[in-house]
C-alpha positions in Angstrom: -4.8 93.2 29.9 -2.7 95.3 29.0 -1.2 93.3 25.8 -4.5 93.3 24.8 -4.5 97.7 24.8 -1.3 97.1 22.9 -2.6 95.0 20.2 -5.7 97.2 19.8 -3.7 99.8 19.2 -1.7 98.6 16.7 -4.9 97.5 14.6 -5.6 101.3 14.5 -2.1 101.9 12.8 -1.8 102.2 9.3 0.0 99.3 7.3 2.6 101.7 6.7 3.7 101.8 10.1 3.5 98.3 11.4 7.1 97.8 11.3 7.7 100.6 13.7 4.8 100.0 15.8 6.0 96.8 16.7 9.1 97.9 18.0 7.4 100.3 20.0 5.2 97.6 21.8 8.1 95.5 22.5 9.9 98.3 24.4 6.5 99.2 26.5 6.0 95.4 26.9 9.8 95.2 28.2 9.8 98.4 30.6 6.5 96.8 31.9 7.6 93.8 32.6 10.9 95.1 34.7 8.9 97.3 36.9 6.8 94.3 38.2 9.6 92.5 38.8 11.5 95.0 40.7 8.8 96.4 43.2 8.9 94.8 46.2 6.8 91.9 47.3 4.3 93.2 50.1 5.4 92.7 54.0 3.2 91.0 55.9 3.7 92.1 59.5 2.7 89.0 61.2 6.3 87.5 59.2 8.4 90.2 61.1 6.4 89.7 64.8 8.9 87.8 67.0 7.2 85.5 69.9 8.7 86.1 73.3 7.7 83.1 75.9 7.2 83.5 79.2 10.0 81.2 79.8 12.3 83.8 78.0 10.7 86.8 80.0 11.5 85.2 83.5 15.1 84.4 82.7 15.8 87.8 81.6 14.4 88.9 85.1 16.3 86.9 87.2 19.5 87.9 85.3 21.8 89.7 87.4 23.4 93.2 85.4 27.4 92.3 84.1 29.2 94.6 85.8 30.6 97.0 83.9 34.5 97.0 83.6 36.3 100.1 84.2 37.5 101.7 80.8 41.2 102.6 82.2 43.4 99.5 82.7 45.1 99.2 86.0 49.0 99.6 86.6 50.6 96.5 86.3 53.0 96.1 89.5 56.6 96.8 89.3 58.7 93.9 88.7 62.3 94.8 90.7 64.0 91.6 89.2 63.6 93.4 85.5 64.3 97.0 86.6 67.5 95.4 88.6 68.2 94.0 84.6 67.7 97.1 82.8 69.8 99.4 85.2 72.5 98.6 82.9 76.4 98.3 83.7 76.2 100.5 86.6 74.4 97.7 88.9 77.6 95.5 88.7 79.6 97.6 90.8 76.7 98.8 93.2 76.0 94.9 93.5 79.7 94.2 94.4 79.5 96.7 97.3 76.5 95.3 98.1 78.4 91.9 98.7 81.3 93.3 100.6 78.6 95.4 102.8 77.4 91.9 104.2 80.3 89.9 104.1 82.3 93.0 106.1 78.8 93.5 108.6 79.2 89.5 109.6 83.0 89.5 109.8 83.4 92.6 112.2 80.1 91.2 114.2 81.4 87.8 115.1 85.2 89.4 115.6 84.7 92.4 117.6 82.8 89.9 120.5 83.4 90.4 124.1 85.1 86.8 124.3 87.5 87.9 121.3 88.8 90.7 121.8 88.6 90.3 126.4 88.0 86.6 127.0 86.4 85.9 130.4 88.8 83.5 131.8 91.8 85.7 131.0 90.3 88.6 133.1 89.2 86.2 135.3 92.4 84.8 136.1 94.7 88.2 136.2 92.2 90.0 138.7 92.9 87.1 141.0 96.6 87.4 140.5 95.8 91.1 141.2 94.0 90.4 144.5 95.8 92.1 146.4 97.4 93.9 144.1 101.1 94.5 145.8 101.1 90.2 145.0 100.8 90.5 141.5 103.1 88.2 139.9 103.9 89.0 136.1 105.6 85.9 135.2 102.2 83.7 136.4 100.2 86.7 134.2 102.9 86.0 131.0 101.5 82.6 131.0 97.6 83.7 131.7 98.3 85.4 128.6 100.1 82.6 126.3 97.1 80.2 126.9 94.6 83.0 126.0 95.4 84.3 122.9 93.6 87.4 122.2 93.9 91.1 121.5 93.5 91.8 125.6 96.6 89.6 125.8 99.2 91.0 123.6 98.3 94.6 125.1 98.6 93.2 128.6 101.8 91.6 127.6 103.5 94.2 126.2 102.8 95.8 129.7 104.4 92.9 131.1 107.7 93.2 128.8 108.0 96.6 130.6 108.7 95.3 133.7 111.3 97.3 135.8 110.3 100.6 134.5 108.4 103.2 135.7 104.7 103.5 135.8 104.6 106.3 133.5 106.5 104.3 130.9 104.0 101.6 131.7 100.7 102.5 131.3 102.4 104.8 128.3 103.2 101.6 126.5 99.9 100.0 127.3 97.8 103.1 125.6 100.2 102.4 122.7 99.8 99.0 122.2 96.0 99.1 122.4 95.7 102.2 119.9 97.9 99.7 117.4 95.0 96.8 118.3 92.2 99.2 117.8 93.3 100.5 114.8 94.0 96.8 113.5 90.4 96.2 114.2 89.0 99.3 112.6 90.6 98.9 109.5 87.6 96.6 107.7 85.0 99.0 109.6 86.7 102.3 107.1 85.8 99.8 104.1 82.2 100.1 105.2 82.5 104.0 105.5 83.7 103.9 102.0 80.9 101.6 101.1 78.3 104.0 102.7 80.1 107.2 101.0 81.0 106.0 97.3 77.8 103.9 96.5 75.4 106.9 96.2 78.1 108.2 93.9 77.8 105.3 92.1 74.0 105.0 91.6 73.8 109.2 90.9 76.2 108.4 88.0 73.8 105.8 86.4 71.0 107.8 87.0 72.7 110.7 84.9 73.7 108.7 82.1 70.2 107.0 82.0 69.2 110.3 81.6 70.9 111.7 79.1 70.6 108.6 77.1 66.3 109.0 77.6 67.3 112.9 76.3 68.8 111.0 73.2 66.6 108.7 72.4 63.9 111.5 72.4 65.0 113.4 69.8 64.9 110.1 67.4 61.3 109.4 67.8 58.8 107.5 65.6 55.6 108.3 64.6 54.1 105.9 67.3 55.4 107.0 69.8 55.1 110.6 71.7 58.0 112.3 73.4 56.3 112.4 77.1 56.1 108.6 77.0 59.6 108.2 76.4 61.1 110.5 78.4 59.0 109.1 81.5 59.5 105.7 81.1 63.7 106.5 80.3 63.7 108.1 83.6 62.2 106.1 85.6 64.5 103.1 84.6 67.3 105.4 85.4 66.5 106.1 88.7 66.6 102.3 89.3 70.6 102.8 90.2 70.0 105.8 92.7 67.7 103.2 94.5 70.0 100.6 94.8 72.7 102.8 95.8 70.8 104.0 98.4 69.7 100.5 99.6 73.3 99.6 100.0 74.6 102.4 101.3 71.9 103.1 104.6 72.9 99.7 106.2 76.3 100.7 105.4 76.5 103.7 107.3 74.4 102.4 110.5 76.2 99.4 110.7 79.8 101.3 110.5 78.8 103.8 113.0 77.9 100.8 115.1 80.9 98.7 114.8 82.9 101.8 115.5 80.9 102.8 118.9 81.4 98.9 120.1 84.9 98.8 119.1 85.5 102.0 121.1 83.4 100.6 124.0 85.5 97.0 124.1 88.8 99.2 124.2 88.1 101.7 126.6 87.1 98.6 129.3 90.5 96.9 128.3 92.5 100.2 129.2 90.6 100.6 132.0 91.3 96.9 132.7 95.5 97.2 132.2 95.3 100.6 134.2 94.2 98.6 137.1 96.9 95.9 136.8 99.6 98.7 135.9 100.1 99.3 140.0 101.1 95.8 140.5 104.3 96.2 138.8 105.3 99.2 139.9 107.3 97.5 143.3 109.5 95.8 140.1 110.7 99.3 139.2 114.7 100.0 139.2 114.9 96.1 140.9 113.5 93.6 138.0 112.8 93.0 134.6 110.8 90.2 132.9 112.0 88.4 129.7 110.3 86.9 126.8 110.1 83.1 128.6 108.1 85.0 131.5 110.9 84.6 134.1 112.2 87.5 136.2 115.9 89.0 136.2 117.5 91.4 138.0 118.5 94.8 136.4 121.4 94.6 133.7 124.1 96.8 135.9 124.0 95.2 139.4 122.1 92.2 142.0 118.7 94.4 143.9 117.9 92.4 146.7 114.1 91.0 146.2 112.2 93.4 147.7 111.5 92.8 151.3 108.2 91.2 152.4 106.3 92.7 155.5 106.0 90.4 158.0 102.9 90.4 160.2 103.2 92.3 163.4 106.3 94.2 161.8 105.3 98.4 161.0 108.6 99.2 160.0 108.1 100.4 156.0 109.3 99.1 153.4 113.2 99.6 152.1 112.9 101.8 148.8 113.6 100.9 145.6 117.5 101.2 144.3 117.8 103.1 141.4 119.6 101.2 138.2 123.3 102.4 137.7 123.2 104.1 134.2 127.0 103.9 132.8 130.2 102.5 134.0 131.8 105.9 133.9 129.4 107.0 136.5 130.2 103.4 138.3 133.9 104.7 138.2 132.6 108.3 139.8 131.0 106.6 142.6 133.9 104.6 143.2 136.3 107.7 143.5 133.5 109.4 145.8 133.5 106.9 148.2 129.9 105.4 146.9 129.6 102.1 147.3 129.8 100.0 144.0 126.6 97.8 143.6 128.0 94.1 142.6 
């Protein structure tokens, strides 16, 4: 219809014109044409209606909601295989104490036992020697003591060796001879002290160098990354050696304070054990002495008489004990005095 307007209109133009006028219809006829092809073609809205079955409706009610999933992500567990790993240098020597901790612990344990240090059968057998105790023979107790090797024995034989002296000079050598065996066995137990004292040391100086090393790396950032995050997770690996100083050192300390209390308890009952046999040889001062083999010899400047052994029914008391002659010059002065020479 409406090329046929444009055609009647151009029989209305003057021949003149034609030329023009027929560029003028083909422009309207152009724009006319491009305007119905770019409106829209109309919607139908039954196209756009979507069909829900009941099928679809009764699914979506027996749906049970998703739960919803918290938006801050959990702390993952600390894994103390990799912090051990990333303590750096400083775990090598707390790890090495570590080992000499435990292998110290079961080494004093076992050693510092009652049938070690006292066994049984040698206190056994002396306090029979020692019932009564004016019948204690030392040479019988020299070879208790050679079959029973033992810290008890070499104390209780140094006693022995002292035979013929006074029981001052006695019990003094006894005391001696078990502070020398006490302080043999407390040596290893300082090593734990040292353990429990230096490893702290050691962990506080990894924990300082982490730190300044976190400080460091702070100041060298990149964009990605903020100072806060650094710094925390720098420090908390450098606390990592504190810990394990502190794990090693704890046992340390209980378990050297515990050693120490039973080695004290195990030689205060031996002294209190070689005090009670001290009396039996004190009827051998001035008159006897006991060699290395065990056997019994008189005094080196004369012949005592064995001392004299009550017989039942007889009160009288007992002879006392002749003093050793100390030099031949005062042999000599005895002689010239009228005292009688002891042969």
């Amino acid at each position: 219809m409406m090329v046929g307007r444009l055609n009647t209109f151009s029989n209305f133009c003057r021949p003149g014109k034609a030329r023009g006028l027929a560029f003028i219809e083909t422009v309207v006829l152009a724009t006319c044409v491009w305007c119905a092809l770019a409106m829209p073609a109309p919607v139908h809205a039954q196209d756009d209606v979507e069909i829900i079955e009941a099928d679809d409706i009764q699914s979506i009610l027996n749906d049970e909601p998703e739960p919803q999933t918290d938006a801050v992500a959990k702390p993952s567990g600390i894994d103390l295989l990799s912090l051990i790993t990333r303590g750096g240098g400083f775990m090598i020597p707390i790890g090495i104490m570590s080992l000499l901790v435990v292998a110290l612990a079961v080494e004093r344990t076992l050693s510092l036992r009652t049938s070690k240090v006292m066994p049984r059968d040698l206190e056994a057998d002396l306090r029979s020697l020692a019932n009564p105790i004016d019948r204690f023979n030392p040479s019988i107790a020299m070879k208790v003591c050679d079959e029973n090797p033992s810290p008890a024995a070499s104390v209780i034989t140094t006693m022995l060796l002292r035979t013929g002296q006074p029981l001052a000079d006695i019990e003094r050598a006894a005391t001696d001879a078990i502070e020398r065996e006490a302080d043999r066995y407390a040596s290893p137990i300082r090593w734990l002290t040292l353990a429990a004292a230096a490893t702290p040391l050691m962990g506080l100086l990894g924990t300082v160098w982490g730190m300044i090393v976190a400080f460091h790396e702070s100041t060298t950032l990149t964009a990605e990354r903020s100072r806060s995050e650094q710094l925390s997770e720098g420090i908390y690996t450098a606390l990592v050696t504190t810990l394990a100083g502190l794990a090693v050192a704890i046992p340390a300390a209980i378990l050297a304070l515990y050693l120490e209390n039973r080695l004290a308890k195990l030689f205060h009952r031996l002294e209190e054990f070689c005090f009670d046999l001290a009396p039996g040889l004190s009827r051998f001062s001035g008159r006897q002495r006991l060699d290395l083999e065990g056997k019994l010899h008189p005094m080196e400047f004369g012949t005592v008489p064995p001392p004299a052994v009550p017989v039942a029914g007889d009160s009288s008391p007992m002879p006392p004990p002749v003093a050793a002659v100390g030099t031949g010059a005062d042999q000599r002065g005895n002689d010239q005095h009228g005292g009688a020479k002891v042969s």
